[in-house]
C-alpha positions, 0 to 999 in steps of 0.5 A, spaced: 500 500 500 503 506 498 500 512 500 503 520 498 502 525 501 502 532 498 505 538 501 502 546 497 509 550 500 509 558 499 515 560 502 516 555 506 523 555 507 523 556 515 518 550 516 520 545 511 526 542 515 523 542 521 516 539 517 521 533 514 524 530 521 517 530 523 513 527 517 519 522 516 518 519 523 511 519 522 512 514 516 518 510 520 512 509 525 507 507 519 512 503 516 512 499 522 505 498 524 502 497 518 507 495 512 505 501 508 510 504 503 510 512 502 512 517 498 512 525 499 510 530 494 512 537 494 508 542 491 513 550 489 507 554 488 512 560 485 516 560 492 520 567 492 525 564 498 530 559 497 524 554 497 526 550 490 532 550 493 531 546 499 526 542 495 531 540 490 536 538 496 530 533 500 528 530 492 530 523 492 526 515 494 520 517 496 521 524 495 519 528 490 517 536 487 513 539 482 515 547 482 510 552 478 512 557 472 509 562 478 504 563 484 498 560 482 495 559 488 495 554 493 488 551 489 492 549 484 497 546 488 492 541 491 490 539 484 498 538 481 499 534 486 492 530 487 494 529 479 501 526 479 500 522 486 500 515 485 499 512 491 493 508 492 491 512 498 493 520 498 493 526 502 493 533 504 497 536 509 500 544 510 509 544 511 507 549 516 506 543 522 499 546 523 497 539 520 499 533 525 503 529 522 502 523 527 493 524 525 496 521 519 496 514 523 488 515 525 487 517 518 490 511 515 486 505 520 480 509 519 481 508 511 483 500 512 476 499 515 473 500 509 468 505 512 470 510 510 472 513 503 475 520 506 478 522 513 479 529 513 481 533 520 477 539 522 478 544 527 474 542 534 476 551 536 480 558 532 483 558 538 490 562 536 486 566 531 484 573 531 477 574 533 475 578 527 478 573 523 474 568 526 468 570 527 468 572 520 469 565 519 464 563 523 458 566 519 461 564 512 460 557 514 453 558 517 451 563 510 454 557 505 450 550 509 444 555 509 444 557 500 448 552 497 445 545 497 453 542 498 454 541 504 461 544 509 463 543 515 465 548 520 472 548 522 473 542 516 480 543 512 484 541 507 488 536 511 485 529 509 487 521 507 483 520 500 482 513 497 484 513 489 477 513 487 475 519 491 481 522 488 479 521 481 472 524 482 476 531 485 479 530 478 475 529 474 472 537 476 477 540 472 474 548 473 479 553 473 475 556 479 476 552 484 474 552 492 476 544 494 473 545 501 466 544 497 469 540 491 471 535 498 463 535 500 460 535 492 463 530 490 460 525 496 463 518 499 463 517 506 467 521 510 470 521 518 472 527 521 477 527 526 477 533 531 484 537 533 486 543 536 489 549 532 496 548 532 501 554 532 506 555 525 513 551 527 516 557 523 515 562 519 508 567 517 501 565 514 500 567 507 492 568 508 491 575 509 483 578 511 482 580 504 485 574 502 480 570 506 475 574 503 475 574 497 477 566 497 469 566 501 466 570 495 470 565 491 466 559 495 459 562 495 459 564 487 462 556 485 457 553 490 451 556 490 446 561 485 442 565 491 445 570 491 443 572 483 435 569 486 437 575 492 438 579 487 431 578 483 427 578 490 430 585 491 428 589 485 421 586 485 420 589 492 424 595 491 419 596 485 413 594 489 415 599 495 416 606 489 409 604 487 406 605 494 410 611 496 406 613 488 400 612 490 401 614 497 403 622 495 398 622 489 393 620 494 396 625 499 396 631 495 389 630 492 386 630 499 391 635 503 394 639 497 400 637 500 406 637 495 411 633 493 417 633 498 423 637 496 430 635 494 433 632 500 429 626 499 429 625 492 437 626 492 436 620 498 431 615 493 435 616 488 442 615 491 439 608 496 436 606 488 442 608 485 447 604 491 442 597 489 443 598 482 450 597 483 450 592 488 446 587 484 450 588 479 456 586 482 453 580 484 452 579 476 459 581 475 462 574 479 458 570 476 460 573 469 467 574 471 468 566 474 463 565 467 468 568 463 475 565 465 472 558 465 471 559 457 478 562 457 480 554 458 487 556 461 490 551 464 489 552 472 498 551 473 504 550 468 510 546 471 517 550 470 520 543 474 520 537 477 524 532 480 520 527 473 525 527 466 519 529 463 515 535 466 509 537 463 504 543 464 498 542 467 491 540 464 487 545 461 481 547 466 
């Protein structure tokens, strides 16, 4: 039984030794109790520190690395790796360490049983994080479950072992746009959550800024559910209905009082808050039409620049 184990790094140069001494004696353990063999996929995401070189220093048996033209995000490292893995089981883990390595063992038996398809680990707490960030965190994931009909655990991360017909199903969504978190959960199969505690990093500094973290939601809320565009619908039908009753509410007014129409305070307001809607449902529009229009492009989601293969190749076209 071999199982990779695919590594995203960003400038990772800090943490990758410290992430290969733990997730080798993980694999010594593993290879002891249960015979399996394992191999390491590392995944350069357009590093600008001196990650390449450490990669090229670990490759070797059982080490491999894939290195981009550029950063195309850490969603199109996921998806190379899933792509040229070649174990019969396969996972997901950061180089940060904010993944325990020893959680791989309890992923493997759950895998064995033949119960499960997935194992996937999911955050018990956000302690460690800032509250804002966490309680943005916190209402995306009440939003998404309430208007997408996929399903997304709240705390679920890309730290998971996969079976190779559940890795094939991810393959086989080859959009360009990608949100794994609800690729995980459209998909299907029979999935165990482990619940850990949130782990601090072992070196170096988080990639994900706020504004990152947010458009990466808006992402996840377009690729997953249309109520937004219904939202928008619904609310241009009520705005209409309320103009005609404020119509008939001072044509009645100054036929009865000979009260005349308000001045141009409250004009110059209407037409602002009309105005501020308009755009506002147009800009629910333009995400879909933007996330339309680079699915047509049919770029591919990376391009290889190196690899520890003789032959490297771009990646497949989305």
């Amino acid at each position: 039984m071999l199982v990779s184990i695919i590594v995203p790094c960003y400038n990772e140069e800090e943490a990758l030794p410290f992430f290969l001494d733990a997730i080798q004696q993980t694999e010594a353990e593993m290879t002891a109790a249960y015979g399996c063999d394992f191999e390491l996929l590392f995944v350069n995401d357009g590093s600008r520190d001196n990650t390449l070189e450490v990669l090229r220093s670990f490759a070797g048996p059982g080490v491999r690395y894939l290195s981009f033209s550029r950063n195309f995000g850490k969603e199109a490292a996921m998806y190379a790796g899933l792509q040229h893995a070649r174990g019969d089981y396969v996972a997901i883990m950061d180089a940060d360490l904010q993944h325990p390595p020893e959680m791989l063992k309890a992923m493997y038996e759950g895998l064995q049983t033949g119960a499960y398809d997935c194992v996937a680990a999911r955050r018990e707490s956000r302690k460690g994080e800032p509250p804002v960030r966490s309680f943005f965190a916190r209402c995306f994931y009440r939003l998404i479950n309430r208007i997408s009909d996929t399903e997304i655990v709240d705390g679920a991360c890309d730290f998971r072992m996969m079976t190779r017909p559940v890795v094939n199903a991810i393959l086989s969504l080859g959009e360009y746009n990608r949100f794994s978190k609800g690729i995980f959960g459209w998909v299907g199969f029979r999935t165990k959550w482990l619940p850990y505690e949130n782990v601090a990093r072992v070196a170096g500094e988080t990639k994900w800024s706020f504004w990152q973290l947010l458009l990466y939601s808006i992402q996840g809320i377009v690729g997953f559910s249309t109520v937004p565009l219904a939202l928008a619908s619904v609310l241009g039908l009520v705005l209409c209905l309320l103009s005609l009753l404020m119509v008939v509410y001072i044509i009645i007014k100054t036929l009865l009082f000979g009260d005349p129409v308000g001045g141009w305070p409250s004009l110059a307001c209407m037409v602002m808050f009309m105005g501020g809607i308009q755009l506002f449902c147009m800009g629910i529009l333009g995400q879909y039409l933007a996330k339309t229009y680079l699915e047509t492009k049919r770029r591919p989601i990376y391009i290889l620049a190196e690899t520890d293969e003789e032959n490297p190749h771009g990646g497949q076209e989305a």
